[in-house]
C-alpha positions in Angstrom: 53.7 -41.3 -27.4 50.7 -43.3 -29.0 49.1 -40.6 -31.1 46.1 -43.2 -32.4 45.7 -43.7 -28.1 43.3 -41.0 -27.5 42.9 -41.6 -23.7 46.3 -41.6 -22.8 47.4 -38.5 -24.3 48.3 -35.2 -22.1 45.8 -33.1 -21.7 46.4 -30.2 -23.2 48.4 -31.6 -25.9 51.6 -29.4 -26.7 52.1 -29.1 -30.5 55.6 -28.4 -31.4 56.2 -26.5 -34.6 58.0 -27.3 -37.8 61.0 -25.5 -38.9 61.1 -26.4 -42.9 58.4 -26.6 -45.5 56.0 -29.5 -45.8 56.2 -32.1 -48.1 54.2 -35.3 -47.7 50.8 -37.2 -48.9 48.1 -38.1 -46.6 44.6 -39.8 -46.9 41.9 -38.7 -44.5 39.1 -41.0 -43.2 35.5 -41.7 -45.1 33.5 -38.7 -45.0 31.3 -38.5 -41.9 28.3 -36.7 -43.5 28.3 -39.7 -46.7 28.8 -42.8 -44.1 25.7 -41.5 -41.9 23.6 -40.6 -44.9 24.3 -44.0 -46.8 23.5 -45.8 -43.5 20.4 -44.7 -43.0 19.2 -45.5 -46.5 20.7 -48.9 -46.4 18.4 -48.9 -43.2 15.2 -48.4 -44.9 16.7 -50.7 -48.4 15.5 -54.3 -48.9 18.1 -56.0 -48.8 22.0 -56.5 -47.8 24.1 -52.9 -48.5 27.8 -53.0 -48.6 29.3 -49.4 -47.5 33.1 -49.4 -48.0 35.3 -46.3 -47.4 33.1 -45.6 -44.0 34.4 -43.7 -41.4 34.7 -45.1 -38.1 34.4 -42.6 -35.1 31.9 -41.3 -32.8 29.6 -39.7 -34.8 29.2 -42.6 -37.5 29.6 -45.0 -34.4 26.1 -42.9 -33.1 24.5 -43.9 -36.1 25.4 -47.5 -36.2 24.6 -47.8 -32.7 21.0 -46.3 -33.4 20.2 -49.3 -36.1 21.4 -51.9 -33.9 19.1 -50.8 -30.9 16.3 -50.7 -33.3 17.1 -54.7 -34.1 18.6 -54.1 -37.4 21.7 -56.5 -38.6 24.8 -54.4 -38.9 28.4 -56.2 -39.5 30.9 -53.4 -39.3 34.4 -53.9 -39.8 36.7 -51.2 -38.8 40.2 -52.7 -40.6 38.3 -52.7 -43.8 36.3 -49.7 -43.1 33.5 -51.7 -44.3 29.8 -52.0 -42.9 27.0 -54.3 -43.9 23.2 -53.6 -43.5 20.4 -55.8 -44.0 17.8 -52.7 -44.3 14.0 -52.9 -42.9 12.3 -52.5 -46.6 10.8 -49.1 -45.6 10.2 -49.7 -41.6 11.9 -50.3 -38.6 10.9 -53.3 -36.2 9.7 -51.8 -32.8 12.2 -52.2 -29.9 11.7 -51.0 -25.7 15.5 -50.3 -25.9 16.6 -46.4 -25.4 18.1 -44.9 -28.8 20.8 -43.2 -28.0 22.2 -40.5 -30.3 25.2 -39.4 -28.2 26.5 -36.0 -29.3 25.8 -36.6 -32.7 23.7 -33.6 -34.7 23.7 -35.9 -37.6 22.1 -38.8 -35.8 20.2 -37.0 -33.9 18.3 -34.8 -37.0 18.5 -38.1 -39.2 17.2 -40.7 -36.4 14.1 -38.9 -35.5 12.5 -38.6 -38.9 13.9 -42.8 -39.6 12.1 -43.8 -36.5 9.2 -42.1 -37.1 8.7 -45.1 -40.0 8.7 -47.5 -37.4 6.3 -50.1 -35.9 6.8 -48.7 -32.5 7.3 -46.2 -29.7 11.0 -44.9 -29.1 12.4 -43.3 -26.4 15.3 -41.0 -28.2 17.9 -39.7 -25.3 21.4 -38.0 -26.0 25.2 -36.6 -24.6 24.0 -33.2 -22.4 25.5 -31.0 -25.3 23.2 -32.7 -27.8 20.4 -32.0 -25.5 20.5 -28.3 -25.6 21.0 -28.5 -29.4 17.5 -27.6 -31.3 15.3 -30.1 -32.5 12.0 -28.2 -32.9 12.5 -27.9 -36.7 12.2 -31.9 -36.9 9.5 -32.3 -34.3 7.4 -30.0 -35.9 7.5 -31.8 -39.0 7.2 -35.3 -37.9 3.5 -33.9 -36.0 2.3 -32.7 -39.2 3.4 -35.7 -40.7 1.6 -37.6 -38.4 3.5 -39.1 -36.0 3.3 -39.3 -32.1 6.2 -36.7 -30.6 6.4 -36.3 -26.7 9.4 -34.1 -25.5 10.4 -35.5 -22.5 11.9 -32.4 -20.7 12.6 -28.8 -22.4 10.1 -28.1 -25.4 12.1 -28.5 -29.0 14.9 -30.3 -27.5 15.6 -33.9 -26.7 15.0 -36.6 -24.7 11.9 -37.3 -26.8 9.8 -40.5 -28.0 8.9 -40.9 -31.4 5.6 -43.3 -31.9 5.7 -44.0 -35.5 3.1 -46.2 -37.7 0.7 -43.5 -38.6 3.6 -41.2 -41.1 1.9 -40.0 -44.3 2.9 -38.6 -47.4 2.2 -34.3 -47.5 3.7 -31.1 -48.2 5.4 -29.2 -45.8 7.1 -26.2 -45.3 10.5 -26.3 -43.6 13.2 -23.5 -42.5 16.6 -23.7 -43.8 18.6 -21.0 -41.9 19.3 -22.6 -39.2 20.9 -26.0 -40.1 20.2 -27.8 -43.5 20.4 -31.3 -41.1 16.7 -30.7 -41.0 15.6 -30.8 -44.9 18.2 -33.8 -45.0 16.7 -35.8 -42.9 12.7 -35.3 -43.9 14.5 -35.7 -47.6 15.5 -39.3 -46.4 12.6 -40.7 -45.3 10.9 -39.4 -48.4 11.0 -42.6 -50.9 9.1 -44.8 -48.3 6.1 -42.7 -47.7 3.1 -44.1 -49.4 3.0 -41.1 -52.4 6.4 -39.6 -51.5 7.2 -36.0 -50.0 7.0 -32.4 -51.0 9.5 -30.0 -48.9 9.2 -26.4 -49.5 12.3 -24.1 -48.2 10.3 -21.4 -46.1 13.7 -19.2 -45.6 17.2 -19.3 -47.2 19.0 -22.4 -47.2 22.5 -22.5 -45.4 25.1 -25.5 -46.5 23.2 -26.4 -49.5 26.4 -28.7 -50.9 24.9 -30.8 -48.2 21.3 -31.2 -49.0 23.0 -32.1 -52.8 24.5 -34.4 -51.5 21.8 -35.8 -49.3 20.3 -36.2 -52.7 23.2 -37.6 -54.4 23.5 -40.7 -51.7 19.6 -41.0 -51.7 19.8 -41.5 -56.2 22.7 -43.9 -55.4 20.1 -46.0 -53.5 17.3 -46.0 -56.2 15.3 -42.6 -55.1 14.0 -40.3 -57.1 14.2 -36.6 -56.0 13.0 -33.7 -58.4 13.6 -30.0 -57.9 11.1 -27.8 -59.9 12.8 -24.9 -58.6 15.6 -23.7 -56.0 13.1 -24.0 -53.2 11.3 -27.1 -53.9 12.2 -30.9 -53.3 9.7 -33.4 -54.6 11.0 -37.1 -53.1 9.2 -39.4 -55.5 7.7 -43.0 -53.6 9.7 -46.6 -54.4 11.6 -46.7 -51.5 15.0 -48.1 -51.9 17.3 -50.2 -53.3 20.0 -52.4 -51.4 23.6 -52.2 -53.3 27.0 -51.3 -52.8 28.6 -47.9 -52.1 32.2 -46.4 -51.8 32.5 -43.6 -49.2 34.9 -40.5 -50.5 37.4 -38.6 -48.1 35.8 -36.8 -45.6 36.5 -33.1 -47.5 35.9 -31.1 -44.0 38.7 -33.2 -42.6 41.0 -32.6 -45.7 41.0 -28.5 -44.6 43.3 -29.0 -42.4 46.1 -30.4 -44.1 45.5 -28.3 -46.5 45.4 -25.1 -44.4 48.8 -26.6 -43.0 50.4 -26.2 -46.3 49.1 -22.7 -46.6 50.3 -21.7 -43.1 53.4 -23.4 -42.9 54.6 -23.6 -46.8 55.3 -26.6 -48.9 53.4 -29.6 -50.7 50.5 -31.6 -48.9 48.6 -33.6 -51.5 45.2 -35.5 -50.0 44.5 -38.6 -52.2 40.9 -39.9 -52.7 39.6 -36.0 -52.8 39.8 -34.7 -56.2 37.8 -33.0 -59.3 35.2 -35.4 -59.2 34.7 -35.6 -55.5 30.8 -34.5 -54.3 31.1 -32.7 -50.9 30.8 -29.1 -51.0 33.6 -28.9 -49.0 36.5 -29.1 -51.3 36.0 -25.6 -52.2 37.7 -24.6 -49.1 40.8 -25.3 -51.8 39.0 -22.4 -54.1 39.2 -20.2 -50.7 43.1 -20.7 -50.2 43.6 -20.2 -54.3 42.0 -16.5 -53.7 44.3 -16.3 -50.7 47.4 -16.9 -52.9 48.4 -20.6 -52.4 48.7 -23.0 -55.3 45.9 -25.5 -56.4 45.8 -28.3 -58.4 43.6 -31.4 -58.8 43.4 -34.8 -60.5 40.8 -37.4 -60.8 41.4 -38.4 -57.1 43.9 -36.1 -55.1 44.2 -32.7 -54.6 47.3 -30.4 -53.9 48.0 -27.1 -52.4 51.6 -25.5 -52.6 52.4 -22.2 -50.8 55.6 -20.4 -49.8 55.6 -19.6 -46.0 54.6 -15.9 -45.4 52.8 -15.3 -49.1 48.9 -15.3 -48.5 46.7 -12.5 -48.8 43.3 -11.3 -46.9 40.0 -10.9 -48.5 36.7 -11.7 -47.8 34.9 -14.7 -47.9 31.6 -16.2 -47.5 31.1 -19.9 -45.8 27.6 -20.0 -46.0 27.5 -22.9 -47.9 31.4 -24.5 -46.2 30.5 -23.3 -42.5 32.5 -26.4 -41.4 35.6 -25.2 -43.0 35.2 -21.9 -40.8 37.3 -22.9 -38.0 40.2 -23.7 -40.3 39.8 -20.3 -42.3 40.2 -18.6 -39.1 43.6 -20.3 -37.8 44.9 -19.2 -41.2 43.9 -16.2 -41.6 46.4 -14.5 -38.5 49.4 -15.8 -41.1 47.7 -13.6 -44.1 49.1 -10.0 -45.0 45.4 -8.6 -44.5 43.0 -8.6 -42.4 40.5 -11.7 -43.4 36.4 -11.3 -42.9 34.5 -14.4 -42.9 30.9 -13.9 -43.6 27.4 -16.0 -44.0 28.1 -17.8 -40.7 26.0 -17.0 -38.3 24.0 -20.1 -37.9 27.4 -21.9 -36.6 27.0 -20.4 -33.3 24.1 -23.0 -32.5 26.9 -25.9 -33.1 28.5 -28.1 -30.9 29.4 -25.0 -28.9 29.1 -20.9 -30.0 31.8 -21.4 -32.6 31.8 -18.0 -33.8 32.2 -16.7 -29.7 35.0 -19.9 -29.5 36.5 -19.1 -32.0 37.0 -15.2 -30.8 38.1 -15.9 -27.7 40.7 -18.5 -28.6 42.1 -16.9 -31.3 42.1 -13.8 -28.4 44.1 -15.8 -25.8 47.0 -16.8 -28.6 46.8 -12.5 -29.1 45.4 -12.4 -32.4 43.2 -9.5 -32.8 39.6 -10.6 -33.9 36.3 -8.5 -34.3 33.1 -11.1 -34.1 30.3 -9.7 -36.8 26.9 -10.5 -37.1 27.7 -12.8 -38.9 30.9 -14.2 -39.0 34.3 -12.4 -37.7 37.3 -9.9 -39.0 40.4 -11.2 -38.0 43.7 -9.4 -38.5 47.5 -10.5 -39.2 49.8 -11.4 -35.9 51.9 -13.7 -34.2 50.2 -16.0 -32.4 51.5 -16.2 -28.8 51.9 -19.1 -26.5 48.6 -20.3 -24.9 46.6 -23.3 -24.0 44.0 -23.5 -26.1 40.2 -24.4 -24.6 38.1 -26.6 -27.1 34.7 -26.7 -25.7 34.2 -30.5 -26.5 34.2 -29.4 -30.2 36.3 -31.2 -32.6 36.6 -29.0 -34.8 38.3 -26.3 -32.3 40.9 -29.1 -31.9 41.7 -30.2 -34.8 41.8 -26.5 -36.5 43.6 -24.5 -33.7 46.2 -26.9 -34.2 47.5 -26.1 -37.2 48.9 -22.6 -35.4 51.2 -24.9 -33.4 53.0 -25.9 -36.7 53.6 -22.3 -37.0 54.7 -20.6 -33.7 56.1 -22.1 -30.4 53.8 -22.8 -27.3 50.3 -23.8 -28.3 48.8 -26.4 -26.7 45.4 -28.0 -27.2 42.8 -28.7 -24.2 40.7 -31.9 -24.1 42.9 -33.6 -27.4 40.3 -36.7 -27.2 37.6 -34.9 -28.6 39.4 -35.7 -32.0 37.0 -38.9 -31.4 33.5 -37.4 -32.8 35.1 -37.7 -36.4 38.8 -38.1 -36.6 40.3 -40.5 -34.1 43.4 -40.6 -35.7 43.9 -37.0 -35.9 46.9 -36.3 -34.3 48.7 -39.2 -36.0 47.6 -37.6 -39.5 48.9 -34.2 -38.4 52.3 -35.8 -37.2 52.6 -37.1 -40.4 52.0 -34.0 -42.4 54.8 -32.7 -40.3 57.1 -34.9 -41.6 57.4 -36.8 -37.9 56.5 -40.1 -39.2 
């Protein structure tokens, strides 16, 4: 079986379980949330940008596609895992072709606020499930900001058209309990408004790591971005600067061999992810340390060690690592205690109700689960045999996986959907399982 052939794989996908402790070391693709980020300011540089380390799948794919349909050069080169951009110097020519952000939240939330910068009308369409994702956060703010929004069907949500030309620089208030997409996007259009932006958090802010590093990508570019205090982000004008950028491990995609480690016992070191790395998601290792497995880092790698049978419960808030919830939850039936994830509320306006998918799956393998406001208490057990229903959500895949290297008879439904930001998941977990 051709695990990297996505489309000819059995649907579901039976996942057979490994009968010794792991020992290997793997390297996960570019980091989704870096590639789409550094893409967009490459897109508004002067200049040629060099992104190496990119990730290549459909969600990075969305974004690429998005600059290309606007008339922007874009070389990408998938064997390298390189992508050149010659950016639009702070605007985007005007184009009658459809932008298309497939079912891409990160395109979608970063696209609208890019386009508004441009020298034209554009008519911004999406995948079904993207449609009934939220968007009046963004909307909102590109009207105050000054430029022309028309939702073409339901209020809030897309299709839309975004008329740009007439953006100006302001203050604005902007809620950041729902997803912190929306702040990252406004953030990025910041440097090329003519006196910079002012954003002012009007609620808490969920996934912070990601607004930091929003920032982070944004500095690498030549933007300045000031924070007087914890709710305050001052983007300074300047635009920015064409160079050359390395793309990190995606640290969401790391969890799971990671997790595997904890569940099924042994060694699995990630390279490229280590003590320096910037994504807020490598303290999903700091999570599986409380639970009783073994951490250690280096410059660039990470390890985790466990024996099979030796974590521990507790309780842990993911407010700021939501996208590691998922994983949490497939490990947690394998701890000694009952394990209550908190601060995740917001996740349930994802690619699908992930708190509700994640209840009921974990329900039909047996596992005993009480869903919270927000967030869930899941208790120790055997998982049982069961086909496991993903809801086009990757990260239902790729997580409820990991219980089939534990216990017999789990199978995965829909195993292409790997595609939005691992393609070559399936050949990464055969791997850690010692199969290749």
């Amino acid at each position: 079986m051709d695990l990297l052939d996505l489309a000819s794989l059995p649907d579901p996908l039976p996942i057979h379980p490994v009968d010794h402790p792991l020992d290997v070391v793997v390297r996960v693709p570019g980091s989704k949330s870096i590639t789409n980020r550094a893409l967009v300011c490459a897109a508004l540089a002067g200049g040629r940008s060099t992104l190496t380390g990119a990730l290549f799948a459909d969600d990075t794919e969305a974004m690429i596609g998005v600059l290309r349909s606007i008339g922007l050069e874009v070389v990408a080169d998938e064997e390298t895992n390189s992508i050149e951009i010659v950016g639009g110097d702070g605007t985007l020519p005007a184009t009658t072709e459809p932008v298309d952000v497939r079912q891409s939240g990160t395109t979608a939330r970063f696209a609208l606020p890019l386009l508004a910068l441009g020298r034209g009308a554009y008519r911004v369409d999406a995948h079904p499930q993207m449609r009934s994702r939220p968007m009046d956060t963004t909307l909102e703010a590109l009207r105050q900001l000054g430029a022309g929004v028309e939702e073409l069907g339901t209020a809030g949500h897309l299709p839309t058209t975004i008329t740009g030309g007439g953006v100006r620089s302001g203050v604005l208030r902007v809620p950041g309990d729902a997803s912190s997409q929306f702040l990252s996007g406004l953030l990025l259009i910041g440097p090329c408004l003519p006196d910079g932006l002012v954003l002012e958090l009007a609620t808490h802010l969920v996934s912070r790591p990601y607004v930091d590093l929003t920032i982070s990508v944004m500095e690498a570019f030549g933007a300045t971005v000031d924070r007087p205090d914890d709710s305050t982000f001052a983007v300074g004008p300047g635009g920015y600067t064409a160079t050359n950028y390395h793309i990190e491990p995606d640290a969401s995609a790391a969890s799971y061999p990671f997790a595997a480690a904890a569940v099924c016992g042994g060694r699995v070191r990630v390279e490229g992810l280590g003590s320096r790395a910037a994504q807020g998601d490598v303290a999903f290792l700091d999570v599986l340390a409380q639970m009783g497995a073994e951490v250690t880092r280096g410059d660039d790698w990470s390890e985790v060690r466990a024996q099979r049978g030796s974590l521990t419960g507790g309780r842990f808030d993911l407010t700021h690592i939501s996208d590691t919830a998922q994983t949490l939850a497939v490990v947690a039936p394998f701890a000694s205690d009952p394990v209550e994830v908190t601060g995740i509320g917001f996740i349930r306006r994802k690619e699908t109700d992930r708190v509700a998918a994640v209840a009921t799956e974990l329900g039909r393998c047996g596992i005993e689960v009480t869903v919270d406001p927000d967030g869930w208490s899941i208790r120790p057990g055997t998982p049982q045999p069961a086909v496991v229903q993903t809801y086009e959500d990757h990260r239902m895949a790729m997580s409820f996986a990991l219980l089939g290297l534990a216990v017999p008879g789990i199978e995965i439904a829909d195993p292409a959907c790997v595609a939005k930001t691992f393609p070559g998941y399936w050949d990464m977990l055969s791997r850690v399982a010692g199969r290749v």
